[in-house]
Structure formats: structure tokens, C-alpha cells
N, C-alpha and C positions, 0 to 999 in steps of 0.2 A: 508663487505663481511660476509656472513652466517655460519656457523658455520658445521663440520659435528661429527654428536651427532649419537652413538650404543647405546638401549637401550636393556637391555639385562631382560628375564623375562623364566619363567620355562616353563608356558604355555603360550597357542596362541588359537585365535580363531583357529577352531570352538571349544576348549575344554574352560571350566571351571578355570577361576582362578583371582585372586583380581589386580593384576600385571597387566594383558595386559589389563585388562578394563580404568587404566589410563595409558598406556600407549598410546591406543587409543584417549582417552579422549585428551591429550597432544599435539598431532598429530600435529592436524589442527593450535593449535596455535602458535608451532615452524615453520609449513610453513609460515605463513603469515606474518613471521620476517625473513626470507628466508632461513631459516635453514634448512640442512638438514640431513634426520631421515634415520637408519637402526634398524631394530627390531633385535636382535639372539635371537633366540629361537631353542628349541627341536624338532624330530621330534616324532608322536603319530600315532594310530590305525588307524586314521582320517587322519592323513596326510602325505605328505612325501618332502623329501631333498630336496633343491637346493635354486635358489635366485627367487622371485617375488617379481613384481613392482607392485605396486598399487598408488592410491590417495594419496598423500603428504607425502610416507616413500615406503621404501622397504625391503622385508621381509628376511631374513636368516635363513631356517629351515637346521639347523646341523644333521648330520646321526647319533640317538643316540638309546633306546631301553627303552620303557616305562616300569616303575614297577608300579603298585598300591600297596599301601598301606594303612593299617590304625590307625592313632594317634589322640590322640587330640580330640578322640570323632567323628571324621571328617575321609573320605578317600579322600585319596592326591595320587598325583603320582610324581615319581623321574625318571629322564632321564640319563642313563647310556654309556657306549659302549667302545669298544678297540678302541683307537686312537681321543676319544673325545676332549684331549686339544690340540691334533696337528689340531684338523680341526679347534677349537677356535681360536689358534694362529693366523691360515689361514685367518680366516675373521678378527680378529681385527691387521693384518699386514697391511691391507688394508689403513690404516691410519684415525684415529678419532680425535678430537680436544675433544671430551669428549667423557668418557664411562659411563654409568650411569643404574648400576644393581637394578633390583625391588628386593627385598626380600634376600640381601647376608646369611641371618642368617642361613636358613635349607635346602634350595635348593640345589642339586647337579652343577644345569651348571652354577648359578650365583657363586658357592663356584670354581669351576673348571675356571671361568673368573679369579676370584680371585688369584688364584693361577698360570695362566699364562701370566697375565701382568707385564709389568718392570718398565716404567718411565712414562705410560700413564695418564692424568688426569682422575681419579677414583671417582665417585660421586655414594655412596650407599642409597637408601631410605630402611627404614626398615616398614615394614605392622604390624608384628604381635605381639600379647599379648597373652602370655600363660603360663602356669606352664611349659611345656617341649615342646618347639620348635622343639623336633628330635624324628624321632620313635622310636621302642623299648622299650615303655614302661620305658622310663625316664632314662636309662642306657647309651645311648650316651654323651647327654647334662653335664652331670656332669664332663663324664670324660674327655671330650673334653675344657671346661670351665679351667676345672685342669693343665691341659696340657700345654697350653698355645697355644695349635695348632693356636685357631681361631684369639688371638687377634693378633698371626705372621703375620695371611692372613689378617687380618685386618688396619696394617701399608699399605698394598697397598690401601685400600681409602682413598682420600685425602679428600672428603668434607663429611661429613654424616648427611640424613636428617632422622626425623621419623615422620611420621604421628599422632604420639599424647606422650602426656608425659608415658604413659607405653607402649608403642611399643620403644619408649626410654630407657627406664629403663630395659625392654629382651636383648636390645641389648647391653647394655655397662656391662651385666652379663658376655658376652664373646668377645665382641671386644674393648672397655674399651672408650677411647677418650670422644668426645661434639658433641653435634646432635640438629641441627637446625630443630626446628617444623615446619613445613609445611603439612599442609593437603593435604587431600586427596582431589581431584578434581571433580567437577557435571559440566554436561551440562544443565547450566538455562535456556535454548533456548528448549533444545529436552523435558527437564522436566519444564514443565509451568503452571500454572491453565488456560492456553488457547489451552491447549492439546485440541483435540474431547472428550466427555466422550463416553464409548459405550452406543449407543441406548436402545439396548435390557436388561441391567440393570440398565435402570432407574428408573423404579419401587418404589424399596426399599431404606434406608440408606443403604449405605455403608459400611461395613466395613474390612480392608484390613490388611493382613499379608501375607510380602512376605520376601523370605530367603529359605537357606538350612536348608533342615529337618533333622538337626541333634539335641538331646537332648536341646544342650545348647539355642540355638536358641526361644525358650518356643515356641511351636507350640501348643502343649498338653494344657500349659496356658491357650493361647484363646482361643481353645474348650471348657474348663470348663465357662471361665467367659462367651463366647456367650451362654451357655447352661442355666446358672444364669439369664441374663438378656432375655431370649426368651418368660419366662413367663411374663413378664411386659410389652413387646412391639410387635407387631406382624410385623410393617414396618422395620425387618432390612434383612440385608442378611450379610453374614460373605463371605468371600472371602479368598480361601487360595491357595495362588501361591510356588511352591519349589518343590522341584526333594531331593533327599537324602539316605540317609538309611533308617528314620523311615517313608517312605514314603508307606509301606504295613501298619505298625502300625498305623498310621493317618488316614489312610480311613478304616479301622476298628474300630478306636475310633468316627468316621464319623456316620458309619452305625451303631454303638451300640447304638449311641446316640439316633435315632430316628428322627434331626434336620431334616428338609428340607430345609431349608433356608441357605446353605452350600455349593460354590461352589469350588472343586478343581482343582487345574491344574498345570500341571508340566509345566518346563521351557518353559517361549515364547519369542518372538523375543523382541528386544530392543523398537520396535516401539509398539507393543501391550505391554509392560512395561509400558510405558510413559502412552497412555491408562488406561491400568486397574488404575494408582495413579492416574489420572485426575478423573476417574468414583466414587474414594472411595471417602468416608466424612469423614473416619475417617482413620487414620492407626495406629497399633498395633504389636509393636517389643519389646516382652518382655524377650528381651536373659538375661541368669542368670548371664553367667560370660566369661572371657577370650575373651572380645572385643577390638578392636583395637581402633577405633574408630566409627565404625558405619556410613557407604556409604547408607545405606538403610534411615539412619532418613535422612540424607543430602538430598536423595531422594524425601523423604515423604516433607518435609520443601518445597524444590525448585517447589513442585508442590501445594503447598500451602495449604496442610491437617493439618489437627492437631493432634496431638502425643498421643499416649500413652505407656508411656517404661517405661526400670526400671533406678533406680540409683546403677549403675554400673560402676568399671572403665572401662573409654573407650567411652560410652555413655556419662555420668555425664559433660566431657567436651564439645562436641558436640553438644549436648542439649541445646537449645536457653529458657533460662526464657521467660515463656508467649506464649511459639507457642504449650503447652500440659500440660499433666500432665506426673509428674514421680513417680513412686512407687517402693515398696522391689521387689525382684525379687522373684518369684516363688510364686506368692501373686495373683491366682486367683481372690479372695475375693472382693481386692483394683481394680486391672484390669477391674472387673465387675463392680466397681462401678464408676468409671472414663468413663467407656466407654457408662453407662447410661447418667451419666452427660451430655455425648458430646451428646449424642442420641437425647436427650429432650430440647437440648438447642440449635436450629440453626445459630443465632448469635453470639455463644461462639463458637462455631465452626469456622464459617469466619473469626473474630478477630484473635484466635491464628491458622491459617490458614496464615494470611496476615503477623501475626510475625513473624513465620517460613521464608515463601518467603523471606522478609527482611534480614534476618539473613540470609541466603542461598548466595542471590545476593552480601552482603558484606564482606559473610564469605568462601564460595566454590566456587562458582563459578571460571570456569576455564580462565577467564579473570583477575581475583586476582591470582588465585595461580600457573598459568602459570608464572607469572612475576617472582615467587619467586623462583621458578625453575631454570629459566635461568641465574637467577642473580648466582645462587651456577655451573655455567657453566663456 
């Protein structure tokens, strides 16, 4: 008999956030072991309250009141409201054989789960790596660590997973206990090197950076080093996909530059994702720091490109020897020169193109790390 599993997460589509992308990710392959899935989640500007049923889970948006914020270099939002744990209560009365929160650390509804469950089996995954997991400009985290508040709410998870060894190490700063690695999840099927490429950029090389345009992310990076290498090759094109803050900043540094060979575009559908990795030859994720582990190389890997990033934590473990090259972080110079390499070299391209894959299929893929999941259920 199947199992009934709440997985609880801050946001929901249609909004923005690391959590319900695996939570979806997860979905399909807790049904086909017959398990069955309820989302909790918040309600946003976008959405609103009640229960929907969809494809192999059903959704729980709670009556709660979006706040934006901004920390971490990044803007996040927190979900609030008068009588928010009594409607939590509500839905996890309902009865679960597991509860299993994305992100317990800084989140409001996962920390509000936390604090009104009793005797439920509790399974916490932690996502993030950062200097201050909490807004305010660093003044919460501390005094809350001190406190002893969180690791109280933290005796209610019984199992705790993290997605890399420092998303582990932020978390045992405030909830203390052992935390089982478990990555984070790709779809090797929807991300493949037998994607379509698009038509209309076939033209040129490739090259692709996608992510939130926030500082740390290096967008600015590979502006400069596309800039470096555009005098020595005339067949490339730079590709840059991401929605953010420095997203007026970036197509300023676009247009000063002079480049044409420069396509932007803000967020697209999952399926034009899969796409655009299919159409790039190369991809180029040079974030400086505060990585978790890095969904985007997992990405680049599963569709078979080859790398260029930095050695950072977060990255440095996720990073397959031989599917790229890695460099310092904030190291234009190096980027530009890695990325000539791949430019000029076709078959060093394919090779660590086909590493990646490899490493993807026996490493993310959600046929591995589904299993590893269920088994902490």
C-alpha cells in the first residue's frame, strides 16, 4: 500500500523558487510507486486559496499574505497571515504517513509546519548555502542560533536531508543533529542532447548562461570574457537567459558594449529551457559564491554541453572531472580563455559533453535520487 506523503515548500508555481521545482521533479516518480502526494504551499499575487487536483499530486494553497524581501544579494518573499498555523493544523490533520518540508531553515510556512506538528514523521531537505540565511542584514540568524529557538523546532524533524555538504554545514549552525546527502534532482528525459535545437540559432556557436541575475551569479563575467574572445572568432553567439535585479544593469552592459552577437531573454517556459541547453555548445555558470549545489550545471551536464564554472563551494562537488573546465571565480581573464578553448576545439566539446551526460544519468537523475528519498520516508 502507497504511502501518503505532504510536501510542504514556500513557493509554488507559477512563482519562482528552488523547492517546488523538485518538488515537481519528484512527483511523477512517487506516483508510479503509488504513492500519494499533497503539495502545502502559500498563497501569492498570482494565486489563491483552496485544494487543486492535478496530475499525480494535489495542491494545498493556505490563506496567507506575501511579503518581498531582499537578502542575500537575492529578493525572496515570505508568506504571513492571522490564523496561519491553525489552517496548517487543518491540512496536516488530515493525516500523512510522511511530512517532508523543502527548505525548514529561513522560510516562514516550513518554520510554521515546524512548529505545529506533534508526533508526525518529519523529513527536512535543506537547499541553501549562505553567510546569513535570514533577512535583516545578518541580525536575525545570529540571535536566533543563540537562542536555541531553532534547534527546539528542530527535534520535530526526524530525518534530515541536505543537498550538499554545505547546505549541511548552514544547517547544523542552527538545528544541530546528521543530515543525509542527497542531491538535488534533473529530469534526464526532458533534459537530453536529443532535445530539438532551435532552427533559427543555428548559425553560430553557442554559448549559454542561464540563472538569476543577481551579482553573485557572474553574469557581468561572461560579458567581459565574451567581449575578450569576440575579437578572435567571429562564429559565436553568447546567449543570456535570467529575469533578476541586475536585469536593467545587464542590457546596459549589453548595449555599451557594442556586441551583437548577444541574445537576452527573460524567464521561459521549461520546455523552451530544455531547448535553448540543447541549441548551446557550450554553457557558462561562473557564480562567485554562496552555492548550494548548483541545478543549473546538473542541467548543462544532463543535456550534454560542457562546462565552464568556478571552483566554489557548492559547485566543486557537483562538478564532474572531465565534462569542463573550472576556474577562480571572478576571473574573466581564465573564463575567456576556457571558453576559446571549447570554441576552437569541436571534439573537446562532445567528449566532455558526453562526461557530463554520464555523470548526470548516474549521478541526478531522478530515477537515482527518487529512490533515496523514499527510502528516508
Amino acid at each position: 500500500m502507497g504511502l501518503r506523503i505532504c510536501q510542504v515548500t514556500e513557493q509554488f508555481h507559477p512563482d519562482y523558487g528552488g523547492g517546488q521545482e523538485q518538488v515537481l521533479g519528484v512527483r511523477k516518480h512517487l506516483a508510479d510507486k503509488g504513492h500519494e502526494l499533497t503539495v502545502l504551499t502559500g498563497t501569492s499575487k498570482s494565486s489563491r486559496h483552496g485544494r487543486f487536483s492535478f496530475d499525480n499530486f494535489t495542491l494545498e494553497r493556505v490563506r496567507s499574505t506575501e511579503i518581498p524581501l531582499r537578502y542575500s544579494g537575492d529578493s525572496r518573499v515570505i508568506y504571513v497571515g492571522i490564523g496561519l498555523n491553525n489552517r496548517v493544523r487543518d491540512v496536516l490533520n488530515r493525516g500523512f504517513d510522511a511530512i517532508h518540508i523543502h527548505e525548514p531553515l529561513y522560510t516562514t510556512l516550513p518554520l510554521t509546519v515546524l512548529g505545529v506538528v506533534k508526533n508526525e514523521n518529519v523529513i527536512g531537505t535543506f537547499h541553501t548555502n549562505c553567510k546569513n540565511p535570514f533577512p535583516f542584514s545578518g541580525t536575525i540568524g545570529p540571535v536566533l542560533g543563540k537562542s536555541g529557538f531553532m534547534k527546539r523546532l528542530g527535534k520535530n524533524i526526524g530525518t534530515r536531508i541536505a543537498v550538499s555538504q554545505p547546505a549541511a554545514r548552514l544547517a547544523r549552525t542552527f538545528f544541530g543533529g546528521n543530515y543525509n546527502i542527497i542531491p538535488n534532482g534533473i529530469d534526464t528525459d526532458y533534459l537530453s542532447p536529443k532535445v530539438p535545437r532551435i532552427a533559427s540559432l543555428g548559425d553560430k556557436i553557442n554559448i549559454l548562461f542561464i540563472g538569476r541575475l543577481v551579482r553573485k551569479k557572474g553574469a557581468r563575467e561572461v560579458l567581459d570574457a565574451f567581449s575578450k574572445i569576440s575579437g578572435s572568432v567571429k562564429n559565436v553567439r553568447l546567449i543570456v537567459i535570467g529575469d533578476g535585479p541586475e536585469l536593467g544593469s545587464i542590457e546596459a552592459k549589453i548595449n555599451a558594449s557594442g556586441l551583437k552577437n548577444i541574445l537576452l531573454t527573460r524567464n521561459v517556459s521549461q520546455e523552451m529551457k530544455s531547448r535553448y541547453y540543447s541549441t548551446s555548445d557550450i554553457v557558462c555558470l561562473p557564480s562567485h559564491n554562496n552555492e548550494s549545489s548548483g541545478i543549473a550545471l546538473m542541467e548543462a551536464m544532463a543535456a550534454g554541453k560542457p562546462l565552464v564554472t568556478t571552483d566554489i563551494e557548492g559547485y566543486r562537488d557537483t562538478f564532474e572531472p572531465g565534462s569542463g573546465f573550472i576556474v577562480k571565480p571572478q576571473d574573466s581573464s581564465a573564463i575567456a580563455d576556457k571558453l576559446l578553448t571549447l570554441v576552437q576545439d569541436g571534439k573537446l566539446r562532445k567528449r566532455m559533453g558526453r562526461a557530463g551526460r554520464k555523470a548526470a544519468e548516474r549521478r541526478f537523475s531522478w530515477r537515482v535520487v527518487a529512490k533515496k528519498i523514499l527510502k528516508s520516508y
